[in-house]
PASEBA-1860 file (N, C-alpha, C; in nm, 3 decimals):
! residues 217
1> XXXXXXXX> 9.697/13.195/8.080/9.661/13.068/8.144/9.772/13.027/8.241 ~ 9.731/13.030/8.324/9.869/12.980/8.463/9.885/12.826/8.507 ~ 9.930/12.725/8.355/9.966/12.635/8.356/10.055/12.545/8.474 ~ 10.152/12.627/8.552/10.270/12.629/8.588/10.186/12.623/8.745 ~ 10.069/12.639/8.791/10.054/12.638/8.945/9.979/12.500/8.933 ~ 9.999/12.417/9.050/9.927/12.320/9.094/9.784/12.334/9.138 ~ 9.706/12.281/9.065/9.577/12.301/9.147/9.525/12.168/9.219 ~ 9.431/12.221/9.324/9.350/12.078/9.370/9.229/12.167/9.399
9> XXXXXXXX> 9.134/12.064/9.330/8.963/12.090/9.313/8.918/11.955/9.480 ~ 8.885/12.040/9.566/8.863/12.014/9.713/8.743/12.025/9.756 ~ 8.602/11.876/9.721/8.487/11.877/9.692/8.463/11.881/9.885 ~ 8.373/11.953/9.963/8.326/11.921/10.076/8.457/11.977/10.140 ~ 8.509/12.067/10.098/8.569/12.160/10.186/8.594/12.241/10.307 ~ 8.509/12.236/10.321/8.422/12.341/10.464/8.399/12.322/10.608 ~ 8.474/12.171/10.583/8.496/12.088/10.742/8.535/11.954/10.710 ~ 8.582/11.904/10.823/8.611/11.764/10.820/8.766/11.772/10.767
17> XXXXXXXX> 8.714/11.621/10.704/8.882/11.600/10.607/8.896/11.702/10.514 ~ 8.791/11.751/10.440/8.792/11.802/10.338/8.859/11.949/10.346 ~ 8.813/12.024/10.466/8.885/12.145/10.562/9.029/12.088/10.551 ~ 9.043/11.982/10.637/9.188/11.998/10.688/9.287/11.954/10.570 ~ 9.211/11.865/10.454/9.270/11.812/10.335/9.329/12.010/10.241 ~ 9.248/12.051/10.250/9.299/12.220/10.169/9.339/12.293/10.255 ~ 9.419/12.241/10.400/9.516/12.337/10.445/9.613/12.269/10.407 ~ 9.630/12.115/10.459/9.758/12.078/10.406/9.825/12.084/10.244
25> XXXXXXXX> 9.713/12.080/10.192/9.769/12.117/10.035/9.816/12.246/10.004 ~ 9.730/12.292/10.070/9.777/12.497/10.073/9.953/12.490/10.097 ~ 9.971/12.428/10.216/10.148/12.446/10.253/10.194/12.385/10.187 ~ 10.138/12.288/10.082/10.250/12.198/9.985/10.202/12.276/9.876 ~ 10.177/12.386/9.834/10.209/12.473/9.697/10.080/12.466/9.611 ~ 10.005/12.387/9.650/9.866/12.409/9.587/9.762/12.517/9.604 ~ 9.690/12.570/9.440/9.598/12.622/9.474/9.471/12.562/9.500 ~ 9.428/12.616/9.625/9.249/12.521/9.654/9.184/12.626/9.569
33> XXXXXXXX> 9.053/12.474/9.534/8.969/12.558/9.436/8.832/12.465/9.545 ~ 8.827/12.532/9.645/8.763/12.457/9.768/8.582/12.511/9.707 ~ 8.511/12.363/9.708/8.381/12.353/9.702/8.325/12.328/9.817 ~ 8.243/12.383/9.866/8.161/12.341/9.956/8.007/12.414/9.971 ~ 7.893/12.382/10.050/7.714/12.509/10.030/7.748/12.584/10.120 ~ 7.852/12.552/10.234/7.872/12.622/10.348/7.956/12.748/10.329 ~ 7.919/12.859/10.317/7.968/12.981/10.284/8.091/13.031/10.389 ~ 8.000/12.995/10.516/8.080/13.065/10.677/8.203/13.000/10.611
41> XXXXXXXX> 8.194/12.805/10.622/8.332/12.751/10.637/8.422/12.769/10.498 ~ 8.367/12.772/10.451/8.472/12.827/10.340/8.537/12.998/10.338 ~ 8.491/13.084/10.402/8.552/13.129/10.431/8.625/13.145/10.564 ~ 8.621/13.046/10.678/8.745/13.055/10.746/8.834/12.989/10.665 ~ 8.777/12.891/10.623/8.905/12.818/10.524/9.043/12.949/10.489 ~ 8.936/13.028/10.397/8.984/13.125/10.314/9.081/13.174/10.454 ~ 9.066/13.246/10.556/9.127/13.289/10.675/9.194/13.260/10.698 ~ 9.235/13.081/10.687/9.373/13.017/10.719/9.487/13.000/10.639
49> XXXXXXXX> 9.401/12.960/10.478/9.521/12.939/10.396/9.612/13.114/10.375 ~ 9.494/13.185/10.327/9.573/13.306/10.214/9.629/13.352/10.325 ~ 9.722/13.405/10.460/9.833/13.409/10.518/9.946/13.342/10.482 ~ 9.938/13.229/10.435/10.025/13.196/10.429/10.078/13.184/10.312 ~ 10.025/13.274/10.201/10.086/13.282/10.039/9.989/13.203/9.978 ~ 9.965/13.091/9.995/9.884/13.019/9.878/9.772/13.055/9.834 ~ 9.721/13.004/9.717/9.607/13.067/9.625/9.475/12.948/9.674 ~ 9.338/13.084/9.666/9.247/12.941/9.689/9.077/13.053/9.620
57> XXXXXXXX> 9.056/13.007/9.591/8.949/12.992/9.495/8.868/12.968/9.567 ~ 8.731/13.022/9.633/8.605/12.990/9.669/8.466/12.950/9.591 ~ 8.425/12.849/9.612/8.339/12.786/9.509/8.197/12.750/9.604 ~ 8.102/12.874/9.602/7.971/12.778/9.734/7.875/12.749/9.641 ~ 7.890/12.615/9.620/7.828/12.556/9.580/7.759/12.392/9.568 ~ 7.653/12.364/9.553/7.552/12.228/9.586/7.610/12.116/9.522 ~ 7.694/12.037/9.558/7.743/11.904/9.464/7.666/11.875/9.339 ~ 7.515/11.843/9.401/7.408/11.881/9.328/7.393/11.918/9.209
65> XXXXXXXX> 7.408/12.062/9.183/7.387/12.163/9.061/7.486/12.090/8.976 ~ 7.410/12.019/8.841/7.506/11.989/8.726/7.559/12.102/8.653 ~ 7.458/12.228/8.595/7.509/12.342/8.561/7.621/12.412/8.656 ~ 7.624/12.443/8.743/7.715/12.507/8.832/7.859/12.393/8.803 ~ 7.863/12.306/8.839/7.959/12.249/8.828/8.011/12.205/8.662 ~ 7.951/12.225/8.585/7.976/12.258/8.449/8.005/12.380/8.409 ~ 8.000/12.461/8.464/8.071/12.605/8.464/8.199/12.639/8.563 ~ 8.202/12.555/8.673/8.361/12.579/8.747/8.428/12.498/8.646
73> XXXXXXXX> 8.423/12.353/8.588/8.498/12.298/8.510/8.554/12.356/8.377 ~ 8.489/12.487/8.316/8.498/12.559/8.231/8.597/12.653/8.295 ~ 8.543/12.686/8.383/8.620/12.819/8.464/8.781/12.778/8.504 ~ 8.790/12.678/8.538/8.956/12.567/8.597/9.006/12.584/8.407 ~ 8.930/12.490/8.357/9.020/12.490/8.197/9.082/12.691/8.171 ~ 8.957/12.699/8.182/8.995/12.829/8.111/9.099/12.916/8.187 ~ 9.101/12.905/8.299/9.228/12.977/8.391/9.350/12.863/8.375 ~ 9.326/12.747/8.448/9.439/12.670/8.467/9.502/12.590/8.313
81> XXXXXXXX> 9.375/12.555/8.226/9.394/12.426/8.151/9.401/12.276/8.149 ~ 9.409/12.301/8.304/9.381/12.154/8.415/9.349/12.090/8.519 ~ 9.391/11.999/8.552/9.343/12.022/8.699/9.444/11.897/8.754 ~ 9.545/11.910/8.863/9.642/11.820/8.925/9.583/11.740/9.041 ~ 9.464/11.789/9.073/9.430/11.686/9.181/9.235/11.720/9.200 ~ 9.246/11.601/9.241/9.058/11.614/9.224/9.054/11.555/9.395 ~ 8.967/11.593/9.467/8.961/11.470/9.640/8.812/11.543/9.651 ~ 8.723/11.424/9.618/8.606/11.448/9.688/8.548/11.371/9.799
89> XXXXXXXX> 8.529/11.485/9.933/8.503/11.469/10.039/8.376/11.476/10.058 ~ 8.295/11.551/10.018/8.143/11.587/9.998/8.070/11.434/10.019 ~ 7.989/11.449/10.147/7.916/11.346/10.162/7.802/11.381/10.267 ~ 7.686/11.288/10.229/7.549/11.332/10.323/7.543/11.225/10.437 ~ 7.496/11.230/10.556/7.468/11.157/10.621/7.350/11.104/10.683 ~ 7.254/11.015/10.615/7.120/11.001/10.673/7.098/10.946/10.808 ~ 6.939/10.990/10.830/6.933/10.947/10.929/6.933/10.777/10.941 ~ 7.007/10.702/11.047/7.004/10.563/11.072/6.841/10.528/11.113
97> XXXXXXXX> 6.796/10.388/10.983/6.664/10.375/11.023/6.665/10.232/10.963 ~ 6.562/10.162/10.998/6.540/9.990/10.989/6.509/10.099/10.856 ~ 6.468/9.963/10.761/6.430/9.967/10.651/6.305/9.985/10.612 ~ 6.204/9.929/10.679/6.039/9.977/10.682/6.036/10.130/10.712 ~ 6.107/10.161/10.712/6.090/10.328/10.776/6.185/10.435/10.702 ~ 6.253/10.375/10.578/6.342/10.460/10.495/6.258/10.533/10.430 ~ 6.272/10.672/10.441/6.168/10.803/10.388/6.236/10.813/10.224 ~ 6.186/10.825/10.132/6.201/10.818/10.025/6.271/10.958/10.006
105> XXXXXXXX> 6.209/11.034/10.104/6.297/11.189/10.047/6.452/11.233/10.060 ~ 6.479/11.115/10.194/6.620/11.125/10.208/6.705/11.062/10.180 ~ 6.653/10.944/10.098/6.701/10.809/10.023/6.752/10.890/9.875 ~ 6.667/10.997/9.829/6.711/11.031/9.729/6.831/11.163/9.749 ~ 6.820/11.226/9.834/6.891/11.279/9.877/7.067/11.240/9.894 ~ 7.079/11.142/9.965/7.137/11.054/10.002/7.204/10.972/9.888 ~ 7.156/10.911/9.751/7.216/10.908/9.663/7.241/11.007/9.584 ~ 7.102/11.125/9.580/7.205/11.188/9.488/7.346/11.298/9.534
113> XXXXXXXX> 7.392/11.292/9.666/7.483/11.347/9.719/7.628/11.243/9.709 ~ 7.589/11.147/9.746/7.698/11.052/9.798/7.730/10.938/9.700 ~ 7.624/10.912/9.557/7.657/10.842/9.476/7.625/10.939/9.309 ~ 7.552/11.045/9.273/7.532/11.053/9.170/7.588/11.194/9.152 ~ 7.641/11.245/9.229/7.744/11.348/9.213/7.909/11.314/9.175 ~ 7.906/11.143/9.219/8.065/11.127/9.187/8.051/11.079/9.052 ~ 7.942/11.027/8.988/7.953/10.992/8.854/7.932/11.149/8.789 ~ 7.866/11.235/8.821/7.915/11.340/8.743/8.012/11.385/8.747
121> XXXXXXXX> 8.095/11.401/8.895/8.216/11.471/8.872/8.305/11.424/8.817 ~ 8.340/11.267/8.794/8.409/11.188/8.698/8.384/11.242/8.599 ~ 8.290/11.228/8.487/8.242/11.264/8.377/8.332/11.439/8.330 ~ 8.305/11.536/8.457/8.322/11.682/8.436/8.448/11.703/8.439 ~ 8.539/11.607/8.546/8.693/11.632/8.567/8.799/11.567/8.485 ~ 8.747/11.448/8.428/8.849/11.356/8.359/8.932/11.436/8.252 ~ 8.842/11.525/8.155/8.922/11.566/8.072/9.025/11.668/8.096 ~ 9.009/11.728/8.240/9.074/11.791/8.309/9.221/11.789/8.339
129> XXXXXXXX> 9.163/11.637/8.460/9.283/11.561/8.511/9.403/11.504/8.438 ~ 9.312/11.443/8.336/9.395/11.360/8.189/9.497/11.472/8.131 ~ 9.466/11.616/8.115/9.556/11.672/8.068/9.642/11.729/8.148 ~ 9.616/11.758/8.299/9.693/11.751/8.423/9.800/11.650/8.432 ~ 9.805/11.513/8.405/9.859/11.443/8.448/9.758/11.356/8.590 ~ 9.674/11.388/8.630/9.635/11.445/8.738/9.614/11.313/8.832 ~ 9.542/11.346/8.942/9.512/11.224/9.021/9.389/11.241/9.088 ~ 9.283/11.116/9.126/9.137/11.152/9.152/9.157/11.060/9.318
137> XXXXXXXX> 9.136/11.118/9.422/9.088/11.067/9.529/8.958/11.039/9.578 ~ 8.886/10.947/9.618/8.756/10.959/9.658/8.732/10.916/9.791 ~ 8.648/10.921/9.882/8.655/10.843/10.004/8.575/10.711/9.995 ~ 8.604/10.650/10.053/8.528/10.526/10.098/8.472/10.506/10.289 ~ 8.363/10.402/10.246/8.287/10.414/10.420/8.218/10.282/10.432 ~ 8.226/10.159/10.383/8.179/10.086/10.374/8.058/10.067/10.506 ~ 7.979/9.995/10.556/7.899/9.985/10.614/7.783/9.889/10.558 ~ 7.812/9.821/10.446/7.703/9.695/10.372/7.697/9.636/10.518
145> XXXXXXXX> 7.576/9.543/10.452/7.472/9.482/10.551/7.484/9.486/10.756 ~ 7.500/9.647/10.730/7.506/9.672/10.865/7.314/9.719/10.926 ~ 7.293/9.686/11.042/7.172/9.741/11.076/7.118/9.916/11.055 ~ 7.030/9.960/11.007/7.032/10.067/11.037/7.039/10.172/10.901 ~ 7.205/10.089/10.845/7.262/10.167/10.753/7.238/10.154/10.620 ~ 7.096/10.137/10.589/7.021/10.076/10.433/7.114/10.195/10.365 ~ 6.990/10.287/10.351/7.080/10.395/10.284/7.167/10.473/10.255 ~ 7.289/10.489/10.402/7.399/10.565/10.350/7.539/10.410/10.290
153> XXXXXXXX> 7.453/10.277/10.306/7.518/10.196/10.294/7.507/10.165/10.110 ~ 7.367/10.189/10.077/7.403/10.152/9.931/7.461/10.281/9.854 ~ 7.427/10.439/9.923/7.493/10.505/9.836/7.661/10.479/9.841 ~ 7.721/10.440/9.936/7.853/10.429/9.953/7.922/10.356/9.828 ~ 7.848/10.265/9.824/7.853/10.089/9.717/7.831/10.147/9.602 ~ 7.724/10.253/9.608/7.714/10.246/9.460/7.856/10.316/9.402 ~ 7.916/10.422/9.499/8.009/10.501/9.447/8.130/10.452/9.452 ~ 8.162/10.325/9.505/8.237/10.257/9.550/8.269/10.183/9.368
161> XXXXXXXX> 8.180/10.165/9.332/8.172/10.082/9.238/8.197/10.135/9.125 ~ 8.156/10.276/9.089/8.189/10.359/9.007/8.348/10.404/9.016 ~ 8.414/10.432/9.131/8.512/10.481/9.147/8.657/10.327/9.065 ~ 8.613/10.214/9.134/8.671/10.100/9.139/8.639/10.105/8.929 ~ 8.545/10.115/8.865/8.512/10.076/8.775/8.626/10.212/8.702 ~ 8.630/10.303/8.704/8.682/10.405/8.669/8.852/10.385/8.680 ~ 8.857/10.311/8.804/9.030/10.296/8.801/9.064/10.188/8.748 ~ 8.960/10.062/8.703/9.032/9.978/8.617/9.064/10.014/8.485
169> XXXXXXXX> 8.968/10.096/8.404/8.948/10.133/8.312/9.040/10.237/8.312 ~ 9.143/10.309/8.366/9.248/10.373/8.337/9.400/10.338/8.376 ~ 9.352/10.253/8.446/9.529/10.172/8.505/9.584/10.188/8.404 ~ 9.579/10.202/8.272/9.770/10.204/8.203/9.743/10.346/8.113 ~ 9.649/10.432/8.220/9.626/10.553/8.125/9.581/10.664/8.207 ~ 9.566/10.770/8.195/9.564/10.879/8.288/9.378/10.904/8.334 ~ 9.335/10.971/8.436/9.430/10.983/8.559/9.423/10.869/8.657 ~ 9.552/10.915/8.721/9.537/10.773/8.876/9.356/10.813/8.940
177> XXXXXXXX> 9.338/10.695/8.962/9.205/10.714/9.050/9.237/10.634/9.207 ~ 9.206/10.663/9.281/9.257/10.593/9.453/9.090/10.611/9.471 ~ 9.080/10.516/9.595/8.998/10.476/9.635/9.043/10.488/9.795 ~ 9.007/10.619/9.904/9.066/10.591/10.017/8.990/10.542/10.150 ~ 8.976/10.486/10.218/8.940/10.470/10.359/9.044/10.541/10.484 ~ 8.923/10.657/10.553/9.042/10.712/10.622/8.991/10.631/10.747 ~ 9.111/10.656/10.880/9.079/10.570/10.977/8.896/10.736/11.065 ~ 8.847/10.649/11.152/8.749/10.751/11.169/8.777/10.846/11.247
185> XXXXXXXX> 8.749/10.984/11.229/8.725/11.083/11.245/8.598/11.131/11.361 ~ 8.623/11.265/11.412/8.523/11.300/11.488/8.481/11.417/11.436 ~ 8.420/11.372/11.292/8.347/11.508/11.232/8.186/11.434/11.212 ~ 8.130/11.523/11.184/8.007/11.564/11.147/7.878/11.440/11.148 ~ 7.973/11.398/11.005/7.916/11.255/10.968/7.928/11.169/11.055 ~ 8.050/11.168/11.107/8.055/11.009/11.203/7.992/11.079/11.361 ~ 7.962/11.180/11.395/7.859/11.199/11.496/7.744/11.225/11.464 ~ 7.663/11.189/11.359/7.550/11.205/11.339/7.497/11.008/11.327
193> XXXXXXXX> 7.603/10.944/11.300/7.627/10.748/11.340/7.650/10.740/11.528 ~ 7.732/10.833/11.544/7.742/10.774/11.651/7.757/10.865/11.789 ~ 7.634/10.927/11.819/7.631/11.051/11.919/7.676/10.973/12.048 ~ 7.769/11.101/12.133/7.810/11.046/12.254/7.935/10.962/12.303 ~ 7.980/10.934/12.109/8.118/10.866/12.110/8.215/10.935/12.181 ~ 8.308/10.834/12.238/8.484/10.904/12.315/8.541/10.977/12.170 ~ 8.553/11.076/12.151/8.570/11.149/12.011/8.762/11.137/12.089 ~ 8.850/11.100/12.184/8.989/11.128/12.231/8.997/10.992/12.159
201> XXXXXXXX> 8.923/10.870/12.118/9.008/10.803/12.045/8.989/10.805/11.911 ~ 8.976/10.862/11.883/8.933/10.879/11.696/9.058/10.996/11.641 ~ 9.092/10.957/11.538/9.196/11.045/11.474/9.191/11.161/11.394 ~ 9.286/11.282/11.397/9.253/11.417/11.363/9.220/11.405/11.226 ~ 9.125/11.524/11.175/9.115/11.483/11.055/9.261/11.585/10.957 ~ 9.323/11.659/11.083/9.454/11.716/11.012/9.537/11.588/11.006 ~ 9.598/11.512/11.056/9.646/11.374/11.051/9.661/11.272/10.974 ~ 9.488/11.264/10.924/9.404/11.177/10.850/9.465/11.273/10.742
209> XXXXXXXX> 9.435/11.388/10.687/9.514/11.448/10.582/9.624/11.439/10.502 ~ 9.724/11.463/10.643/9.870/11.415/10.605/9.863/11.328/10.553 ~ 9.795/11.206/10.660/9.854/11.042/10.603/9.824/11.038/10.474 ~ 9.698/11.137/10.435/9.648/11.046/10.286/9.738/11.123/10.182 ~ 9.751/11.223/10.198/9.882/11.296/10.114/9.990/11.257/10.094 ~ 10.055/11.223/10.198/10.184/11.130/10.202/10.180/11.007/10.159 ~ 10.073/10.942/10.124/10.029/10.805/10.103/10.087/10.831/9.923 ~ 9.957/10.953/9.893/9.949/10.947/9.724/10.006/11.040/9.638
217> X> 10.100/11.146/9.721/10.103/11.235/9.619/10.255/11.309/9.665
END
């Protein structure tokens, strides 16, 4: 069991923050145990870090799948025994629509990506982290009672709420839980809100990385 290496479990890996979040951890001594459905980007991932010595674990897989992700959590204990850092980036982005016109198929979609995957992965990682020492990052995106944004606005809230509920309930006990807002980005999600944006004033999501690393860990 290789107690002695740092791991970080790196949900939505495959671009964005979540990409640039498991390079910078790669050069600070961590192994990525990078999740993402996107096969291609996880393996450039793979392309960038292992040059440079660090260990990284490919995981393609659906936030989704409770079994699958009940078997990497088996798979981390049973190699590592823990887990030092949890950051889930993994998030869906619906389409912006008044509310008379929210399609039920992507409403569910939509929570179960962006709100009912973080209550499982809480549930799957805690006993993990807890024996790690460990620490849980999540993102935040607020957008309540904005036009447009019914649904990627209540899944946000709902996870918002879970995450917040999870870190009161451990403040004098393991693991740290953070709650982050990064400044915005010109990935995926935020051009699928806002096509056509000046993407030269929005900040890198290698940047956005650092800062949040240097912030918590």
């Amino acid at each position: 069991m290789e107690q002695d290496t740092k791991t970080a479990l790196v949900i939505g890996a495959s671009r964005g923050l979540g990409y640039a979040s498991a390079v910078a951890l790669a050069n600070k001594g961590y192994h990525i145990i990078a999740l993402a459905r996107t096969v291609g980007g996880l393996e450039e991932l793979a392309d960038v870090v292992e040059p440079s010595g660090a260990g990284i674990t490919l995981v393609p897989l659906d936030i989704t799948d409770e079994g699958g992700l009940q078997r990497l959590c088996l798979s981390i204990f049973e190699r590592w025994g823990k887990l030092d850092l949890l950051l889930h980036c993994a998030v869906h982005a619906p389409l912006l629509t008044p509310m008379q016109h929210l399609g039920e198929k992507d409403f569910d979609k939509t929570m179960a990506i962006n709100a009912r995957s973080v209550a499982r992965t809480i549930a799957l990682t805690e006993p993990l982290l807890r024996v790690g020492d460990g620490t849980a990052i999540f993102m935040d995106d607020p957008h309540m009672g904005e036009k447009f944004y019914a649904a990627y606005a209540a899944s946000k809230a709902a996870a918002r709420s879970m995450v917040k509920s999870w870190q009161a309930e451990t403040v004098n006990l393991k693991p740290r839980v953070i709650l982050h807002q990064p400044n915005p980005m010109p990935t995926a999600t935020r051009g699928r809100f806002h096509p056509g944006e000046d993407k030269s004033v929005l900040a890198s999501p290698a940047d956005e990385a650092e800062r949040m690393i240097k912030a918590y860990l």
